[in-house]
C-alpha positions as CSV (number, residue, x, y, z in Angstrom):
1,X,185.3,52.3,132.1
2,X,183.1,48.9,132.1
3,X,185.9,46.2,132.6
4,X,183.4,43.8,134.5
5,X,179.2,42.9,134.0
6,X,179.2,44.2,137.7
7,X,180.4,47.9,136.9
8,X,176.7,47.6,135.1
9,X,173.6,48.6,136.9
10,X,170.1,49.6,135.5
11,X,168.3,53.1,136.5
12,X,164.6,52.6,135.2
13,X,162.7,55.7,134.7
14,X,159.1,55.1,135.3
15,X,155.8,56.9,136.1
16,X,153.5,55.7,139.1
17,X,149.8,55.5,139.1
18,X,148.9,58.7,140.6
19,X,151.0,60.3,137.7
20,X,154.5,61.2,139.6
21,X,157.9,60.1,137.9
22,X,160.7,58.4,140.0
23,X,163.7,56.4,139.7
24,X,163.9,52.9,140.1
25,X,167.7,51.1,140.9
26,X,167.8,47.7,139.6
27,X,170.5,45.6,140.3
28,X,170.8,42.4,137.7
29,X,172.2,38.9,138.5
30,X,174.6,37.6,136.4
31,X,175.0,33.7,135.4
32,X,178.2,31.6,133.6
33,X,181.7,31.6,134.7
34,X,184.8,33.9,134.3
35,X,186.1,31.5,132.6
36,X,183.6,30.5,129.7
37,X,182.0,33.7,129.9
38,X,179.3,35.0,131.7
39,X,175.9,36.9,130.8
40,X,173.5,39.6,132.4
41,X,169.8,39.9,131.8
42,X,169.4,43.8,132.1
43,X,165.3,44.4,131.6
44,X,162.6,42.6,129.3
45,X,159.5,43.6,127.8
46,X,157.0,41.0,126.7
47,X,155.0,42.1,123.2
48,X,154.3,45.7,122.7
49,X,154.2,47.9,125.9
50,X,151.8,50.1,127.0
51,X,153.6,53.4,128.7
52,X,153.1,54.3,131.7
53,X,151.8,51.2,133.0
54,X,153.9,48.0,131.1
55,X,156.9,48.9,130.8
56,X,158.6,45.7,131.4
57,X,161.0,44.4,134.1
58,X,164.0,42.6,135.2
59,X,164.3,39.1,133.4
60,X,163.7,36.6,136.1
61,X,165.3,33.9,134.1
62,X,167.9,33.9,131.5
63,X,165.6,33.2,127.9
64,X,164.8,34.7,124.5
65,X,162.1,37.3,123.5
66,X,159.0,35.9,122.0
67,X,157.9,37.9,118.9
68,X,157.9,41.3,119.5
69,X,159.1,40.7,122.8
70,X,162.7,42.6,123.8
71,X,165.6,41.5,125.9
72,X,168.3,43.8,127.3
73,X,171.4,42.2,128.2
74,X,175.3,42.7,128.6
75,X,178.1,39.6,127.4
76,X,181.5,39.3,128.8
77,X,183.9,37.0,126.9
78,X,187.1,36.4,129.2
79,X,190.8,36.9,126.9
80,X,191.2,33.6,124.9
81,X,188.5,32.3,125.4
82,X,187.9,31.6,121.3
83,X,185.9,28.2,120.8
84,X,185.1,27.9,124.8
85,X,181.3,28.7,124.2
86,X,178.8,25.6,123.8
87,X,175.7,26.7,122.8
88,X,174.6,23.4,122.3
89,X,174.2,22.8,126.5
90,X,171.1,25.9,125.4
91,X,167.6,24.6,126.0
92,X,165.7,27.7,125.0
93,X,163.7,27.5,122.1
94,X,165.0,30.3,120.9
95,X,168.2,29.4,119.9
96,X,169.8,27.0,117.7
97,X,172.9,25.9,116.7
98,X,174.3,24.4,113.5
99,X,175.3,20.5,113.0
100,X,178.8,22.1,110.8
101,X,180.8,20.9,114.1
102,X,181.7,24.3,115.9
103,X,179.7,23.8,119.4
104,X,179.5,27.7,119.2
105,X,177.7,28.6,116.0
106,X,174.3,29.0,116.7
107,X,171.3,31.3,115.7
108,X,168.6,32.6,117.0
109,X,164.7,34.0,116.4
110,X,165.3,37.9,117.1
111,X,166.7,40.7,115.7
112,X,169.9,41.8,117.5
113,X,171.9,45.1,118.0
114,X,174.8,44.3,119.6
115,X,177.4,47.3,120.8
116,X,181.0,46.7,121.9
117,X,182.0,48.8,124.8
118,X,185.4,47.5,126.2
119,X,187.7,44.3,124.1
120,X,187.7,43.0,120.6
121,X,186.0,40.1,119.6
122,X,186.4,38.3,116.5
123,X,182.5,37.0,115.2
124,X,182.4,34.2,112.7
125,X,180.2,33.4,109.9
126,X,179.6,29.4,108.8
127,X,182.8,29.4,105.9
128,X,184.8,30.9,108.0
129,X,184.3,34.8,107.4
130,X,185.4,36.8,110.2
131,X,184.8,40.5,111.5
132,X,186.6,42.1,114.5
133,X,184.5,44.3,116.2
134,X,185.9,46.8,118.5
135,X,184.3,49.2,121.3
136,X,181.8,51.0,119.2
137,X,181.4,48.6,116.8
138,X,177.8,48.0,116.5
139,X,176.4,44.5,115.3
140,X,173.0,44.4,113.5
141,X,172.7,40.4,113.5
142,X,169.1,38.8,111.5
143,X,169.2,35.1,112.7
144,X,172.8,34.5,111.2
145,X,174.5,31.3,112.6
146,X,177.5,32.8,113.9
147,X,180.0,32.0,116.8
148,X,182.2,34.9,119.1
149,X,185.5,34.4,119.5
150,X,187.5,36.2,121.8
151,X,191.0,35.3,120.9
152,X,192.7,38.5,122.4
153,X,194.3,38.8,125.7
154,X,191.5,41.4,127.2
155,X,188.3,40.4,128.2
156,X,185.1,41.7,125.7
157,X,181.8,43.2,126.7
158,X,179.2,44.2,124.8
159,X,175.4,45.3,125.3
160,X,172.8,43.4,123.2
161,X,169.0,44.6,122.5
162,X,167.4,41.5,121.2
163,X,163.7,42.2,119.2
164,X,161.6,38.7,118.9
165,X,161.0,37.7,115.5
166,X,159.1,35.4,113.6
167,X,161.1,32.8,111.6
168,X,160.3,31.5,108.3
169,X,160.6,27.8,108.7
């Protein structure tokens, strides 16, 4: 059972020049607090890879895809910690959030899949519609402004595959 972003590790399975196929342990760093919440880069590709040889590789800092680009990442949001999250402290690019005065409704340019594994988590829509998604829920989210809201006693993970997209300004 996944109750912490450290019970996650990634096993890469790659294929070295000379044509031989091995394992590859990668051990993620995780950034935020316990108490806001906290956030793990897992792996990254940057456009389309090429397999064997560009396969991607462990984020070395905490951003957005580009277009076409993909980011692998896990979420933890501590119990009650609803309306914690400031997105607007964010300086990537990528991500934006909305002037309607929640500090955690924000959107960004990707494609996400988003899969609960552990908690609930209640995620907000500008108007105030709400879904609570449960371990395997699975989120599908197309630059929506949205804000989590973890307003249960038990702490929520989920994994997220973000896909860079282009935005129509």
């Amino acid at each position: 059972m996944i109750t912490s972003l450290k019970d996650i590790h990634v096993v890469v399975g790659r294929t070295d020049p000379d044509g031989s196929s091995r394992f590859e342990d990668i051990e993620p760093s995780i950034v935020g607090s316990e108490e806001f919440g906290e956030t793990t880069w897992l792996w990254q590709t940057e456009g389309v890879p090429t397999v064997p040889d560009d396969v991607g590789s462990l984020p070395e800092q905490m951003k957005f895809p580009e277009v076409a680009g993909t980011r692998v990442g896990a979420v933890c949001f501590p119990g009650r910690s609803a309306g914690k999250l400031r997105v607007r402290t964010s300086t990537d690019p990528k991500m934006h959030h909305t002037e309607d005065g929640d500090p955690g409704m924000h959107w960004t340019e990707s494609v996400d899949y988003e899969f609960i594994l552990s908690g609930k988590i209640d995620l907000e829509l500008p108007g105030g519609e709400v879904r609570t998604l449960r371990p395997g829920s699975c989120l599908v989210m197309a630059g929506a402004p949205h804000a989590w809201k973890n307003r249960y006693d038990e702490p929520c993970i989920y994994v997220a595959v973000l896909v860079g997209a282009r935005y129509r300004r």
